[in-house]
C-alpha positions, 0 to 999 in steps of 0.5 A, a space after each residue: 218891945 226890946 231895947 233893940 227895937 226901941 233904940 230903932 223906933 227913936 233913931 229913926 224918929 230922930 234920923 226923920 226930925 233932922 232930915 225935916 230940919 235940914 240938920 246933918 245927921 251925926 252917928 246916932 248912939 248912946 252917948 250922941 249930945 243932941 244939942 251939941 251934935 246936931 245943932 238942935 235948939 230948946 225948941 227943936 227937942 221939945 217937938 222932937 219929944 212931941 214926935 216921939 211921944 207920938 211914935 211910942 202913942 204916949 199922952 202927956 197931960 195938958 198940964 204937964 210941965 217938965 220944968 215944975 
């Protein structure tokens, strides 16, 4: 896969969870703060991370924790 079609694959993932949240979508790009440009909380990035686990069909262990 190349970078192109990777970065599409994410926006799209993320143009799709704003849309789902009613959240207004900014001009997605390299430096684009998703917290602080879209209003998203903790919570919203951690689904958002779920979706594209889920796009790229990436399994997180049940016992991962990102924190620790």
């Amino acid at each position: 896969m190349t970078n192109a079609e990777a970065s599409r694959r994410i926006k799209t993932v993320i143009e799709s969870y704003l849309s789902a949240a009613n959240q207004d979508c900014p001009e997605l790009g390299p430096s684009t703060k998703l917290v602080k440009d879209t209003g998203l909380s903790s919570d919203d990035g951690v689904n958002l991370v779920l979706d594209l686990c889920s796009e790229f069909e990436i399994v997180l262990p049940e016992d991962f924790n990102a924190i620790v």
